[in-house]
Structures are given as structure tokens and as C-alpha cells.
N, C-alpha and C positions, 0 to 999 in steps of 0.2 A: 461443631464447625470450628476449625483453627481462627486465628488472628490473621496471620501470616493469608490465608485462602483468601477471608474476607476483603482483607487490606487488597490484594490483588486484583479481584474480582470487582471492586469499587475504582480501581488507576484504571481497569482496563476498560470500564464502561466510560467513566470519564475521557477516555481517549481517545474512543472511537468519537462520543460525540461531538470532541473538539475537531475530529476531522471532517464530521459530516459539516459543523459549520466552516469549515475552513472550505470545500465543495461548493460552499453556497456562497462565501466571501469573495473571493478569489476572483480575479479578472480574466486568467486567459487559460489553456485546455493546460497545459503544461503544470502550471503551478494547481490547479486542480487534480490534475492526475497525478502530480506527487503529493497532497493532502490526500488524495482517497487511498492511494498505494505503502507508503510507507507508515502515515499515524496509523491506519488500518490495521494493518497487520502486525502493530507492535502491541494495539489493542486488543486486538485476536489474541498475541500469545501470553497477555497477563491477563486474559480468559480462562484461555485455556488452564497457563498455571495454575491459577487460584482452584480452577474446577476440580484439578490432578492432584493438589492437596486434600481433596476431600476425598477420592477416588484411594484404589487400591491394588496394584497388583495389573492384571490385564488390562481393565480398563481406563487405569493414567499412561497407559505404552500405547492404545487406541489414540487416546488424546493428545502424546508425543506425536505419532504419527502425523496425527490431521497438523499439527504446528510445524514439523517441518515439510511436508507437501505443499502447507500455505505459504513459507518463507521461501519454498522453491519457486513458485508458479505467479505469487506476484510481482516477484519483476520482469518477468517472460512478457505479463500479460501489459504491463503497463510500457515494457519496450514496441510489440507490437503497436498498442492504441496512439502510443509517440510516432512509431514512424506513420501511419496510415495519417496521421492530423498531417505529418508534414510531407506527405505527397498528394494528400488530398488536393483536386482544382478547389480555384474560389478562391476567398481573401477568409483566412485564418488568421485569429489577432493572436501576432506572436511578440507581446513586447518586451518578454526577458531575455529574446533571443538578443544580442548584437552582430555578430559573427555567425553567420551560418556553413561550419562547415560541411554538413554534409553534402547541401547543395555545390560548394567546392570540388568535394572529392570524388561525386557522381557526374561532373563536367569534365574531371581528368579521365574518368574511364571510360566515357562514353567518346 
């Protein structure tokens, strides 16, 4: 087993767990959904890498693959769960927001 793998494979566990506590820290949907979304998935790909340096041939191009599908599909998935929190009814605690443009720009088109 490489250095380089290991070293990787140690940042990227480290980093997911700093997200999962960041998930459980964090006061409102928003700044949890970007601790789960971005440390996530930076976490995944010095996973992955570290894994790919151990691998060979086919199966580190497998493991390209899966890292960039994940670097595709996580911010699709964490724009959806943004919009849905903010047209959800109810009182959603949004206190990073100041400005809310969207709700702006959906009162010009409507």
C-alpha cells in the first residue's frame, strides 16, 4: 500500500466526519445541506483517490467514474432539497438568508 493512498484515504475519512459533525452542529437546513453536500463529497473523492492508487488499470477508471457522477449529481441533489425547504409551507428557520431573492423574482413572474 502506497503513502500517498493511505495519506488520502485518512483526509478523506477525516472529512466526511467533519461533515457529518458539521450536519449535527449547524443551526438551519441550508448551512447543513452545504456541510452534507460539499465536505461530502470532497470526502468521497480523496476516498476514492486513495482507493485508485491501490487499484489498477479497469478498476481505478470504475472508481473515476463513480467520482465524477458524484461530483455531478451532488449539487443537482442539494439544489433541489434548497428549493423544496424554500417553498415548503410553515416557518423554516432561515437565518443566513437576508435578502431573499428568489422569492423576488417569483413575484415579478407571476
Amino acid at each position: 500500500m502506497s503513502r500517498a493512498g493511505e495519506v488520502l484515504l485518512v483526509l478523506g475519512a477525516g472529512w466526511v466526519l467533519l461533515a457529518a459533525v458539521g450536519v449535527l452542529r449547524f443551526d438551519d437546513v441550508y448551512a447543513r445541506m452545504h456541510a452534507a453536500t460539499k465536505a461530502t463529497t470532497l470526502g468521497l473523492l480523496l476516498v476514492l483517490g486513495g482507493a485508485a492508487t491501490q487499484l489498477a488499470g479497469e478498476d481505478a477508471a470504475k472508481l473515476a467514474l463513480v467520482g465524477v457522477l458524484v461530483f455531478l449529481t451532488t449539487p443537482v441533489g442539494a439544489h433541489l432539497v434548497g428549493r423544496a425547504v424554500h417553498r415548503a409551507p410553515g416557518d423554516v428557520r432561515i437565518r443566513i438568508d437576508t435578502v431573499d431573492e428568489l422569492r423576488d423574482a417569483e413575484t415579478i413572474e407571476s
